[in-house]
GUFITI-137409 format. One line per 5 residues: their letters; for each residue x, y, z of N, C-alpha, C. Coordinates in steps of 0.02 Angstrom, whole numbers, plus 50000, padded with zeros to 5 digits. Example, Ala and Ser with C-alpha at 12.3 -4.5 7.8 and 13.67 -1.06 7.14 Angstrom:
<nodes>
as) 50660/49716/50390/50615/49775/50390/50660/49835/50390  50642/49888/50354/50684/49947/50357/50645/50002/50394
</nodes>
This chain:
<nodes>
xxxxx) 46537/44272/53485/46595/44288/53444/46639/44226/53434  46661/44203/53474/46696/44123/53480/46647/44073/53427  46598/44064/53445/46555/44039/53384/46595/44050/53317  46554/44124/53292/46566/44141/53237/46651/44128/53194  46698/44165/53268/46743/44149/53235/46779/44063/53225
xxxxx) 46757/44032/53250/46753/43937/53232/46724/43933/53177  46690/43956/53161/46613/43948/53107/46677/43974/53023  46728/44047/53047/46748/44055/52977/46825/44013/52978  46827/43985/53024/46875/43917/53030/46876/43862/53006  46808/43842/53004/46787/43785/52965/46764/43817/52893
xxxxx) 46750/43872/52891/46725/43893/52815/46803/43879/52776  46848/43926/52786/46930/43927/52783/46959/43882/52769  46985/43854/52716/47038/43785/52730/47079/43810/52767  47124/43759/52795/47153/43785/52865/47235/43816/52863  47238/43784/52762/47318/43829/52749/47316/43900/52755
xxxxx) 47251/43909/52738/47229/44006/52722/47225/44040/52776  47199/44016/52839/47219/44034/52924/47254/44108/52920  47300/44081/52923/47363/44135/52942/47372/44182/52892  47312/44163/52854/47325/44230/52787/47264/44295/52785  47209/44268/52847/47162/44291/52856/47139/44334/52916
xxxxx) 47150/44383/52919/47117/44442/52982/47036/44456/52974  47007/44463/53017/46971/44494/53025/46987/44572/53042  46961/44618/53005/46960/44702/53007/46903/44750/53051  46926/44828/53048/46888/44856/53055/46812/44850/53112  46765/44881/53098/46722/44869/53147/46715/44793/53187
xxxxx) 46690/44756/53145/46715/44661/53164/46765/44663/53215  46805/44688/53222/46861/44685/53278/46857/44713/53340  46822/44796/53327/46794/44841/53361/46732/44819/53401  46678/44761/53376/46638/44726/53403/46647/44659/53446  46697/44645/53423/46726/44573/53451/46746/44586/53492
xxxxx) 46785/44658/53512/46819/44670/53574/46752/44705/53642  46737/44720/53603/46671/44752/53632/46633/44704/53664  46625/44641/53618/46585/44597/53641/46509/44614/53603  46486/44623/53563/46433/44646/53532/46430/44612/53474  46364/44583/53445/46366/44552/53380/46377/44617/53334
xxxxx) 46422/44558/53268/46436/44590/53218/46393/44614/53159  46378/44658/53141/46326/44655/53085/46354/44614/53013  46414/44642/52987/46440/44590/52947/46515/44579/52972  46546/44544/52904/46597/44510/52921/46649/44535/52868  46706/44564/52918/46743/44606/52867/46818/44553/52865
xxxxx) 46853/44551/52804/46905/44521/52810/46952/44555/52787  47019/44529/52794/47086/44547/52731/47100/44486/52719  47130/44490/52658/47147/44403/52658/47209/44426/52595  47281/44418/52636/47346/44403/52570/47342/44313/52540  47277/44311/52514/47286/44258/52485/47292/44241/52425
xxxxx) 47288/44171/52388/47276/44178/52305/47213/44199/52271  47210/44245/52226/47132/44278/52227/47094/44189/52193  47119/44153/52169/47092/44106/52129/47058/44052/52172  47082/44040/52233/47080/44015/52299/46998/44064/52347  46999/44119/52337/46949/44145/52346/46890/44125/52315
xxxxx) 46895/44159/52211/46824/44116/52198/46819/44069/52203  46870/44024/52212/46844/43959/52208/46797/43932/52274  46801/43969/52321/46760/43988/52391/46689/44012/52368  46679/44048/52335/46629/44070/52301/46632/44152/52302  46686/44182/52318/46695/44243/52302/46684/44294/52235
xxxxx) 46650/44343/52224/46656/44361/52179/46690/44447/52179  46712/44465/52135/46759/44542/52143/46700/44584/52128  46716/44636/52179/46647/44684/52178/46716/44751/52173  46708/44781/52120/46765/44853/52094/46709/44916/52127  46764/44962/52132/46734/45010/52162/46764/45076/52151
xxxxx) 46741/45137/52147/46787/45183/52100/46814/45248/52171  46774/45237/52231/46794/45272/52281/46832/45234/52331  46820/45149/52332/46866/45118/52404/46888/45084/52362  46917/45038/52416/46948/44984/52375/46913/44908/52335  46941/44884/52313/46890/44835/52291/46899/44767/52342
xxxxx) 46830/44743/52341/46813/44692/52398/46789/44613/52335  46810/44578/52383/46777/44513/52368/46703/44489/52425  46661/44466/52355/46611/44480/52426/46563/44398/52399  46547/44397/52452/46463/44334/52441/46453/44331/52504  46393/44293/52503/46325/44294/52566/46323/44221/52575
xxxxx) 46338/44219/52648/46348/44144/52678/46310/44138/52739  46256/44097/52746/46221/44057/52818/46285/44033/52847  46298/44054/52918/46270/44110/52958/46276/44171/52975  46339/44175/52921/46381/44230/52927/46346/44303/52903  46317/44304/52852/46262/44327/52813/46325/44358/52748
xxxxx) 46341/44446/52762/46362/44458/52722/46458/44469/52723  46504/44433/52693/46558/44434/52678/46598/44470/52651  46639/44503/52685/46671/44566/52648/46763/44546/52646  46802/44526/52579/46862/44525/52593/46917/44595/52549  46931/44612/52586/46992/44669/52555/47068/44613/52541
xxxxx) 47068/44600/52480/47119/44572/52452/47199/44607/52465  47239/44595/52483/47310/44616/52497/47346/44589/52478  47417/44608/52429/47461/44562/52403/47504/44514/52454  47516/44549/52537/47563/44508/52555/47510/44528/52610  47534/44507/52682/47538/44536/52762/47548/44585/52772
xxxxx) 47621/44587/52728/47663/44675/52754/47618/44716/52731  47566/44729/52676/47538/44771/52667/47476/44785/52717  47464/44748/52775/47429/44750/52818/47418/44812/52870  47471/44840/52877/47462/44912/52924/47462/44964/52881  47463/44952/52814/47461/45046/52783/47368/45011/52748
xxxxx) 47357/44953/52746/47285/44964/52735/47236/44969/52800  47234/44967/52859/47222/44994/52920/47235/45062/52914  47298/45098/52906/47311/45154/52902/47272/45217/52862  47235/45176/52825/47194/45206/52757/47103/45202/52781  47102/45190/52859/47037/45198/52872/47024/45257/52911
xxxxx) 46966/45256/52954/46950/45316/52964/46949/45331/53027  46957/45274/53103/46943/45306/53157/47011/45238/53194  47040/45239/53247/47083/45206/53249/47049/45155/53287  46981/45162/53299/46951/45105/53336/46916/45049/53268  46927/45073/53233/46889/45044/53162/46973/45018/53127
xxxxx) 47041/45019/53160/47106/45026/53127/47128/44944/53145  47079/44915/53179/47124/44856/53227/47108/44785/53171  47166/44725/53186/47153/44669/53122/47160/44619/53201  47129/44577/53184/47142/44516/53225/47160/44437/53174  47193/44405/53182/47180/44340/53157/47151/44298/53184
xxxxx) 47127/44233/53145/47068/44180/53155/47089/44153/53224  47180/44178/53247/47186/44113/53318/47161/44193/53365  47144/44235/53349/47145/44280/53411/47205/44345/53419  47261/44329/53373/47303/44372/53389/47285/44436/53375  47297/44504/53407/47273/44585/53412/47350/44618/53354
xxxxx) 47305/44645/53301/47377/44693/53265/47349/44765/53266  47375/44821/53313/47332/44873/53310/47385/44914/53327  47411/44939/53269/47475/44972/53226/47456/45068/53262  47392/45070/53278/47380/45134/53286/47343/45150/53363  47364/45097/53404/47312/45121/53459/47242/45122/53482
xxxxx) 47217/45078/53422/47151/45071/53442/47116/45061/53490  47148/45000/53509/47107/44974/53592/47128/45046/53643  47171/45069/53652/47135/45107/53707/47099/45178/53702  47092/45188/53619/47045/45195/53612/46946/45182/53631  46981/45124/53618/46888/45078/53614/46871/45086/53697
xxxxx) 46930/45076/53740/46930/45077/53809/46894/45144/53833  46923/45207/53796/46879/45291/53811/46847/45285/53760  46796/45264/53734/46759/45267/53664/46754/45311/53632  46844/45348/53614/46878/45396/53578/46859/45386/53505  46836/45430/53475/46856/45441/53409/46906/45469/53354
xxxxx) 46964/45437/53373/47061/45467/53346/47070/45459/53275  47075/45514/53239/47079/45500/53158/47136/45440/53138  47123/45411/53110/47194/45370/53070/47252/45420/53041  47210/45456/53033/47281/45517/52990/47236/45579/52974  47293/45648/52978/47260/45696/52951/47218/45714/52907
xxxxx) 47228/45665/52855/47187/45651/52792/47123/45595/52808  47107/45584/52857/47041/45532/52874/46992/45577/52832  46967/45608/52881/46914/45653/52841/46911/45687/52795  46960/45709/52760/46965/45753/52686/46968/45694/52651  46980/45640/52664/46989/45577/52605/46918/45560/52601
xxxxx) 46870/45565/52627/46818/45534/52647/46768/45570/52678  46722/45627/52670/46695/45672/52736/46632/45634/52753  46597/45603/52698/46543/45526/52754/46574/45531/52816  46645/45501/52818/46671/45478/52887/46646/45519/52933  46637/45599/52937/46597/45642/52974/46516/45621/52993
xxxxx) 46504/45632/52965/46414/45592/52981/46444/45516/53011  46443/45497/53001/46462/45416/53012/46488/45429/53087  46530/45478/53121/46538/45501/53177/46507/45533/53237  46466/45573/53187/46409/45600/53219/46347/45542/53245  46349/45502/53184/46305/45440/53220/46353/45394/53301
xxxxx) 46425/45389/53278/46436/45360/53321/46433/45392/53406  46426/45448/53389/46434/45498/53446/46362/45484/53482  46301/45446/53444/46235/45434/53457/46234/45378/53530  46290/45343/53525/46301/45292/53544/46359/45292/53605  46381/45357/53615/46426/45366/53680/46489/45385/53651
xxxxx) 46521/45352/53575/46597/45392/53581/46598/45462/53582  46650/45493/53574/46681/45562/53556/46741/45574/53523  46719/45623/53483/46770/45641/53429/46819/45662/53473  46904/45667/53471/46943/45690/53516/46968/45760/53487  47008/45807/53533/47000/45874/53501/47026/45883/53456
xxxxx) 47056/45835/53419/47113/45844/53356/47072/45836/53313  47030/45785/53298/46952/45775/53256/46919/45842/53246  46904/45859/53314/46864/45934/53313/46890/45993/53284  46950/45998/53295/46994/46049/53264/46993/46034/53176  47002/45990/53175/46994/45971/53075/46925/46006/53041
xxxxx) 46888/45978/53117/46799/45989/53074/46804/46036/53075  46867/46115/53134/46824/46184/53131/46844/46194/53067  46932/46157/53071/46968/46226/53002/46958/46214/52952  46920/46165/52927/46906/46154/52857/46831/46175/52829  46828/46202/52765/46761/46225/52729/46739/46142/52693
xxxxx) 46701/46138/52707/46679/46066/52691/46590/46054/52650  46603/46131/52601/46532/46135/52576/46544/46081/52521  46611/46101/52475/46632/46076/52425/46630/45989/52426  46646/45967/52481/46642/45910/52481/46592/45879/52484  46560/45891/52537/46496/45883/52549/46437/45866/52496
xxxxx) 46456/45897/52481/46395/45918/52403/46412/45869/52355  46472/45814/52370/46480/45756/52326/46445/45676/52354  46434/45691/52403/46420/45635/52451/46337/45638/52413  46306/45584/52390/46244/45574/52373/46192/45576/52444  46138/45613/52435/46103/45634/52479/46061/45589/52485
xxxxx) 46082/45504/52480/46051/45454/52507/46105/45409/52559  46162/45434/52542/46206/45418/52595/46200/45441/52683  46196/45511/52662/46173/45556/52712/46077/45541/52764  46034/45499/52743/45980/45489/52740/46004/45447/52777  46047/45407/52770/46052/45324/52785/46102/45340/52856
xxxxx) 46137/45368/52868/46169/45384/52936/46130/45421/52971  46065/45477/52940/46042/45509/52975/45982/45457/53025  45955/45418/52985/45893/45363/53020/45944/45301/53045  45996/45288/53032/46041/45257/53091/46056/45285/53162  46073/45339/53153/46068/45391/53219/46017/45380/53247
xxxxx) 45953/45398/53210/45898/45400/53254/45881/45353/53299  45900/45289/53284/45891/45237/53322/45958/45221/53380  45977/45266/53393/46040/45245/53423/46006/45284/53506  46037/45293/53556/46019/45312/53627/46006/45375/53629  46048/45422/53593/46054/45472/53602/46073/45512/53523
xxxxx) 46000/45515/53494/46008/45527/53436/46015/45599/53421  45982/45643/53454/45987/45707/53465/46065/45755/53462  46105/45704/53467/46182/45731/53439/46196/45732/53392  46143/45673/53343/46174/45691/53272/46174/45762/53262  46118/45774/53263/46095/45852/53241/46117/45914/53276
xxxxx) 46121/45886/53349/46164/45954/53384/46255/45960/53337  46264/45905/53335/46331/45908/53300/46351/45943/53237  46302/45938/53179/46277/45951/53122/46304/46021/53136  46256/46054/53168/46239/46101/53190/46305/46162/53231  46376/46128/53256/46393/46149/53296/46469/46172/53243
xxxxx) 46474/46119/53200/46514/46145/53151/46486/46131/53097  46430/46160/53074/46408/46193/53026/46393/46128/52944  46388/46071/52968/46405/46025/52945/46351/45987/52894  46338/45981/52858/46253/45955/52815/46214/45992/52803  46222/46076/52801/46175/46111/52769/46135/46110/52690
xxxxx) 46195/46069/52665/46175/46037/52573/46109/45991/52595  46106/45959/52640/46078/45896/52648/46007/45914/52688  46023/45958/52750/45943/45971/52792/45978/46057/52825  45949/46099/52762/45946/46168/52786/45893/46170/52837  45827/46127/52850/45815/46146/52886/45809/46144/52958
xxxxx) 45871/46102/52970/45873/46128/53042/45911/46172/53073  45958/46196/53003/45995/46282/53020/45958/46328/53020  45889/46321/52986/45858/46378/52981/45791/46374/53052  45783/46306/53077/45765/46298/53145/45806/46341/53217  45859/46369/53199/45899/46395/53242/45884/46467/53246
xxxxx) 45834/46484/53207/45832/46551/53183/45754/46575/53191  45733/46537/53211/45646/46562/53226/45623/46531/53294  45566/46577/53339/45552/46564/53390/45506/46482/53386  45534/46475/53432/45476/46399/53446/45395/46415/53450  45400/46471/53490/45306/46522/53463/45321/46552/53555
xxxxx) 45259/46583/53551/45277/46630/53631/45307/46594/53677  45336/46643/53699/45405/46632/53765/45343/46592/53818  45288/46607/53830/45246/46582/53895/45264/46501/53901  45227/46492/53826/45238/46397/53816/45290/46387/53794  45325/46411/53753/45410/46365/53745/45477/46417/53780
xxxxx) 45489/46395/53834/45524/46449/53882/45614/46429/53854  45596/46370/53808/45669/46329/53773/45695/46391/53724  45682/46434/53677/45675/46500/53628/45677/46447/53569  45713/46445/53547/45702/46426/53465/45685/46358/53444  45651/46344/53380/45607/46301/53351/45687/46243/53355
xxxxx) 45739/46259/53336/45797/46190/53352/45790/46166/53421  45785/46191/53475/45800/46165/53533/45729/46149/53550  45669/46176/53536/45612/46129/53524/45614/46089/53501  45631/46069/53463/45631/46001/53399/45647/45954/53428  45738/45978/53450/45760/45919/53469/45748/45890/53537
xxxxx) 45721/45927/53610/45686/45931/53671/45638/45862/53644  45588/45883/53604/45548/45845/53573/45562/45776/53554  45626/45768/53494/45659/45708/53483/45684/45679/53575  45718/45704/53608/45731/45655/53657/45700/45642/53691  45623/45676/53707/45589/45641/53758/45548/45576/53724
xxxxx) 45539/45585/53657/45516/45519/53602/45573/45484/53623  45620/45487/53606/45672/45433/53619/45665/45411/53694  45660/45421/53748/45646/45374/53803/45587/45342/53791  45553/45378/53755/45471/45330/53761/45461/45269/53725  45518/45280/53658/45519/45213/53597/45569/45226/53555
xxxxx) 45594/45157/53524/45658/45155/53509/45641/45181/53423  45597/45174/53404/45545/45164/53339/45564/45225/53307  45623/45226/53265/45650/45265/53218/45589/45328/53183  45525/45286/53166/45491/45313/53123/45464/45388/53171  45456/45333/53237/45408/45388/53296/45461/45449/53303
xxxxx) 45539/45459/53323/45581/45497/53320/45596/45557/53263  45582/45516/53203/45598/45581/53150/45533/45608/53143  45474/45571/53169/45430/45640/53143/45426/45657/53222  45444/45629/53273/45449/45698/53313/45496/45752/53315  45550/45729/53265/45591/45801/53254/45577/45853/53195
xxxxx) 45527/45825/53162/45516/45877/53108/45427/45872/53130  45408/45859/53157/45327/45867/53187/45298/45918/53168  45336/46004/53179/45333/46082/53178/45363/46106/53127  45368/46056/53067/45400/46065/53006/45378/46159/52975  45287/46131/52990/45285/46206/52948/45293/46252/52983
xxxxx) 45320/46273/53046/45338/46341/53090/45403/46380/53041  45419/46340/52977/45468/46372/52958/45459/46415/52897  45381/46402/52869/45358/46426/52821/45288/46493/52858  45285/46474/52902/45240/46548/52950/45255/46605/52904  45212/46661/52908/45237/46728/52899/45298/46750/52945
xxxxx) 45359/46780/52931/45381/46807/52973/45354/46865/53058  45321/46900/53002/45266/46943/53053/45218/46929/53096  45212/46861/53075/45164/46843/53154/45209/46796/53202  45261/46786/53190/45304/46770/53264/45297/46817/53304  45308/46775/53379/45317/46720/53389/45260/46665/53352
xxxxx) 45200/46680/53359/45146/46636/53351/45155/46580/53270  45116/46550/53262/45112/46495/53195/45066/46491/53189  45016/46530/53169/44947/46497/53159/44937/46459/53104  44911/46405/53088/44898/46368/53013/44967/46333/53028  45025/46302/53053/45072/46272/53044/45088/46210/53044
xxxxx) 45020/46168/53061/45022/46099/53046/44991/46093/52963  44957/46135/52932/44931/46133/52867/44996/46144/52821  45019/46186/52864/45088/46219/52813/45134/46140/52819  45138/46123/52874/45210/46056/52874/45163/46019/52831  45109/45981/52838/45082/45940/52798/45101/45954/52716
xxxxx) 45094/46014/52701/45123/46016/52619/45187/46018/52609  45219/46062/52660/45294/46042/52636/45321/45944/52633  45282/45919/52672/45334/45853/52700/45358/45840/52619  45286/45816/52567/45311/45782/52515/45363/45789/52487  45396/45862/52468/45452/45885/52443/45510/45882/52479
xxxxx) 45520/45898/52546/45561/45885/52592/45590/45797/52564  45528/45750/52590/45558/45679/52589/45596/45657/52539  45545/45686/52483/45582/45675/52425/45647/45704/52416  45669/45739/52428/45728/45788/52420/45794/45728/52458  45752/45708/52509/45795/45662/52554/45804/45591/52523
xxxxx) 45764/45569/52473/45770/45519/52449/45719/45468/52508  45680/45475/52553/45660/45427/52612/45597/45395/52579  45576/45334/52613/45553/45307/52608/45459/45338/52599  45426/45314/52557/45354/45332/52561/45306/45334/52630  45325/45262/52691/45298/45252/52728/45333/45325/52783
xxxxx) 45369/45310/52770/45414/45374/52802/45368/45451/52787  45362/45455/52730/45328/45547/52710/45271/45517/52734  45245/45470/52716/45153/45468/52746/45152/45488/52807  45192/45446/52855/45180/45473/52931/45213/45545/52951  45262/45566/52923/45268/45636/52932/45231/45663/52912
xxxxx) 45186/45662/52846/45151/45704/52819/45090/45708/52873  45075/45642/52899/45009/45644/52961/45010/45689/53022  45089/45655/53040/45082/45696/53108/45100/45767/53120  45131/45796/53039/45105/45874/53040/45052/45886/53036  44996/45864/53009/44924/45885/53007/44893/45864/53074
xxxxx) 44901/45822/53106/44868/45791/53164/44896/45814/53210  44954/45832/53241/44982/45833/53300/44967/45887/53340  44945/45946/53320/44910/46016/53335/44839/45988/53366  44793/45964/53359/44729/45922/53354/44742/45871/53428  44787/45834/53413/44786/45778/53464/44836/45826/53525
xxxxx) 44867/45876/53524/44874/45890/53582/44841/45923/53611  44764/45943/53598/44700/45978/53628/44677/45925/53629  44684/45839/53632/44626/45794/53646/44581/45786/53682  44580/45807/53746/44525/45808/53808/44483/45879/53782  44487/45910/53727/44446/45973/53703/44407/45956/53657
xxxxx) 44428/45913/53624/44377/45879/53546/44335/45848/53567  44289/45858/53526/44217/45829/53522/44239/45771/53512  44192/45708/53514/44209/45651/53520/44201/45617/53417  44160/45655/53388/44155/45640/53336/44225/45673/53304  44263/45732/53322/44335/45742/53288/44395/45689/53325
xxxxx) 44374/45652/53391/44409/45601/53401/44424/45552/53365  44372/45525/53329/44347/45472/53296/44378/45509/53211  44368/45574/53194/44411/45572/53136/44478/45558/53153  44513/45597/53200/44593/45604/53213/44603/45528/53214  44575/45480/53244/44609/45409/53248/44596/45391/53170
xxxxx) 44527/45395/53140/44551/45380/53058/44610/45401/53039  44627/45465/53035/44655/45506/52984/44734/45481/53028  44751/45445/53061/44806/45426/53140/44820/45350/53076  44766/45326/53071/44779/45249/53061/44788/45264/52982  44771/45316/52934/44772/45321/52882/44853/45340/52855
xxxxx) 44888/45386/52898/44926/45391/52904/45006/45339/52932  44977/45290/52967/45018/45255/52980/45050/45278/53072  45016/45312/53099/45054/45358/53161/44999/45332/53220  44950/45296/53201/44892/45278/53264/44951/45247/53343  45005/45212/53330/45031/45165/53374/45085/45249/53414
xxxxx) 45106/45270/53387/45140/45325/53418/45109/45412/53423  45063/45415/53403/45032/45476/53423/45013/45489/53492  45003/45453/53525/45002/45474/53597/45076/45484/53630  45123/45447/53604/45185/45475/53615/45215/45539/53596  45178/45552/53535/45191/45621/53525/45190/45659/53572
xxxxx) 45130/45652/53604/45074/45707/53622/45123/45717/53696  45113/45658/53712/45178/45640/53778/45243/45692/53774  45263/45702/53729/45342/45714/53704/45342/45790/53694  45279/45820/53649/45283/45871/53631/45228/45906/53673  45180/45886/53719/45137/45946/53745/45138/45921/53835
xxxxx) 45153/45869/53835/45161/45826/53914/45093/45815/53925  45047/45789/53872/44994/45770/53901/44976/45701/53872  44912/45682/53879/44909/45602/53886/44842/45632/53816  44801/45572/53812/44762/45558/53762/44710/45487/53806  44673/45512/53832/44631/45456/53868/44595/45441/53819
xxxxx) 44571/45370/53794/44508/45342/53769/44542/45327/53701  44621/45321/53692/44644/45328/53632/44623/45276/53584  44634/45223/53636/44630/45162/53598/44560/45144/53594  44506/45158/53620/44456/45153/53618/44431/45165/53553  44469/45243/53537/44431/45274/53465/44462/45247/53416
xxxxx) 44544/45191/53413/44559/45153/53356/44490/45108/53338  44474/45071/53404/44448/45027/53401/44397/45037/53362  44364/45093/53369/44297/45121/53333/44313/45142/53272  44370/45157/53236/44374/45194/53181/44390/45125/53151  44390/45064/53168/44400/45015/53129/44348/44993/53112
xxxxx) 44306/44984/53160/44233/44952/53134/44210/44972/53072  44183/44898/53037/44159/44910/52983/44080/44923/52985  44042/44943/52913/43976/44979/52910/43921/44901/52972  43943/44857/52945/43909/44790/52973/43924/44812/53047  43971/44810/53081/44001/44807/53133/43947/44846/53186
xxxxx) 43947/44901/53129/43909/44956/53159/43823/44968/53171  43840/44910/53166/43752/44910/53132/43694/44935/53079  43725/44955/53039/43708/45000/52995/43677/44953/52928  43618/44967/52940/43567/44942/52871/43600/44942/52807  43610/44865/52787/43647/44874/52736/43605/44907/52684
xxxxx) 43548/44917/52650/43484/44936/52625/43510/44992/52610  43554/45033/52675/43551/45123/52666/43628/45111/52614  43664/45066/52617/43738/45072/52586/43721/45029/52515  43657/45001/52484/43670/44980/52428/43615/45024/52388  43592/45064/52433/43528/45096/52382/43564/45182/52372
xxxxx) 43524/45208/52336/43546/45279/52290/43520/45326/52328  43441/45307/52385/43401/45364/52408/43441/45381/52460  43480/45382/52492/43522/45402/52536/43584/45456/52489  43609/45519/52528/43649/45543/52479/43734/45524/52530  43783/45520/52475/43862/45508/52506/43869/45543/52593
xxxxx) 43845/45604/52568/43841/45651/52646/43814/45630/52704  43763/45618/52677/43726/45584/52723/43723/45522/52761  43754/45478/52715/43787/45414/52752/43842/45408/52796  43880/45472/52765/43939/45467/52798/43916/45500/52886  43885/45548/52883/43845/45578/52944/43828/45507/52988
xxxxx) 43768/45474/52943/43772/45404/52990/43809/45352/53008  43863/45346/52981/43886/45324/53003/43963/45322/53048  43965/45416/53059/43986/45433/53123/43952/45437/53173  43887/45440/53155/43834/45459/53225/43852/45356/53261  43861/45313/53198/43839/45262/53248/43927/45262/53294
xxxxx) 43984/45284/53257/44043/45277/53266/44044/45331/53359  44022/45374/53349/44010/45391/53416/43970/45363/53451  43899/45339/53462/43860/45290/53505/43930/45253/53522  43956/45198/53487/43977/45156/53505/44052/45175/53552  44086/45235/53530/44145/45253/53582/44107/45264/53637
xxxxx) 44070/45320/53637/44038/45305/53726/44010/45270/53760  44000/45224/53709/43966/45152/53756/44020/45118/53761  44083/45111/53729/44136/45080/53781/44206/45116/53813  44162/45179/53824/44210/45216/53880/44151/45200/53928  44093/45188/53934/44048/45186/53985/44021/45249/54004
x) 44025/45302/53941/43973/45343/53959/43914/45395/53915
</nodes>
């Protein structure tokens, strides 16, 4: 931090100093001691004095407008322009958590008009004002993530979230905003609060009905899930992935893994029969709905179809081993499917890597007459037969048996 802040000392001519705070999170990190992701400023300076820095005005029709450019080492530059100083505590005042409220200047001095630091000290989450969250209801998700990470909303926060109906708002927030705090969470310690939170005041149903409607169906017979419902499965599921790997991707499809238990017949609950076929077709529409990434639906779309399969692994024939690791690596899920399996059935997957190894080999590899792969007298079926028969020889010859 001392670095950095020398680093926007020398960026700074040194009349502009005293005209320049650092804001918001940046402050919240500095005190923390944690690198900053970017670099937030205020600056009551001359705006002309800015571009000539290389600033350019970035307008904005929901915040305020920022001056912004991208500087080695700083990376990305954020300044909130202010006519004087004095206007310095009612633009703090206009944010959203009082630990996010604090300004420091370039020599170090603390301006924290609202209490922040001892805040940051109980890693409280204290509105700036009654109006935090009705000005803004992101700021809610954005909380829920922070809550991923150890703070807590304080009960005055909580009380806002019960008494207010917050469909209306909600439903303005673009459902790629919501996407983008939700896979921030995931990567955080304790991501499993996003969603218990969601959940507790009623919060993102515009965005992922289905994990309200996870609250509402059995996980499948009481024998094996003694947890009752498909939510507290899910998320059981998400946290034992989360000790195993930090790997965002491995986490969300272990929380939607049992996607299709929600499309079952009603009438055969508890049970799911067919429910990895069923999640496999929903994912595409789901992701999309979410706006997420392709690599993202591929591997969800896998490890609904696969994950039923690989948690009977010591039961499969060795030639459906050898598909599941194709159809593992085709998918993008080969590196965390045994974590699944870990997370969601408590069992292991012996010989796992063995059968990557084999599902990579090529026809050469395998020994396989090239003669049979360039000629016609062989039929598609039939090749493909041989050349699982050689794909098995070769897994049991290097499991050694």
């Amino acid at each position: 931090m001392d670095r950095l802040i020398a680093g926007l000392k020398r960026f700074f001519p040194e009349h502009l100093h005293p005209s320049i705070f650092m804001v918001g999170g940046m402050v919240r990190d500095v005190l923390l001691g944690v690198d900053c992701q970017d670099v937030d400023l205020v600056a009551a300076a001359p705006v002309s004095e800015l571009t000539a820095l290389g600033f350019r005005l970035v307008e904005s029709k929901s915040t305020p407008n920022i001056y912004f450019r991208f500087k080695e080492p700083f990376g990305k530059i954020e300044i909130t322009w202010l006519p004087s100083l004095d206007a310095l505590p009612e633009d703090l005042s206009r944010r959203d958590f009082t630990v996010n409220a604090m300004a420091m200047s370039l020599e170090g001095r603390l301006v924290d008009p609202l209490g922040g630091k001892a805040d940051l000290e109980g890693r409280v989450l204290r509105c700036c004002s009654p109006e935090s969250l009705t000005n803004d209801p992101l700021r809610i998700l954005r909380a829920f993530r922070f809550e991923c990470e150890g703070w807590r909303l304080d009960a005055e926060a909580e009380r806002i979230l019960k008494g207010h109906d917050w469909t209306a708002s909600l439903q303005r927030i673009p459902v790629e905003r919501f996407s983008q705090e939700m896979l921030k969470a995931l990567t955080k310690e304790a991501p499993s609060r996003f969603f218990r939170r969601m959940l507790e005041f009623n919060i993102g149903v515009n965005f992922l009905p289905e994990i309200f409607r996870m609250a509402e169906i059995p996980a499948g017979p009481p024998q094996h899930h003694p947890e009752g419902d498909l939510f507290m499965h899910s998320l059981q599921v998400l946290e034992r992935m989360a000790g195993l790997t930090p790997e965002p991707v491995a986490r969300f499809c272990a929380l939607f893994h049992d996607l299709g238990k929600l499309y079952t017949p009603a009438e055969l609950h508890p049970k799911h029969h067919g429910h990895d076929t069923l999640g496999a077709e929903q994912v595409p529409a789901f992701c999309r709905r979410l706006r997420l990434p392709v690599a993202l639906q591929r591997a969800l779309q896998a490890t609904n179809r696969l994950h039923n399969n690989a948690n009977r692994w010591e039961e499969l024939r060795d030639s459906t081993k050898i598909r599941l690791a194709l159809d593992a690596i085709k998918g993008g899920i080969q590196e965390f499917l045994p974590l699944q399996v870990a997370a969601d059935f408590h069992a292991s997957m012996p010989g796992w890597e063995v059968a990557l190894e084999v599902a990579k080999l090529n026809a050469a590899q395998l020994g396989i007459d090239p003669a049979l792969l360039d000629g016609e007298e062989v039929p598609p079926e039939k090749l493909q037969q041989i050349i699982m028969q050689q794909r098995v020889s070769q897994f049991r010859a290097r499991l050694g048996g």
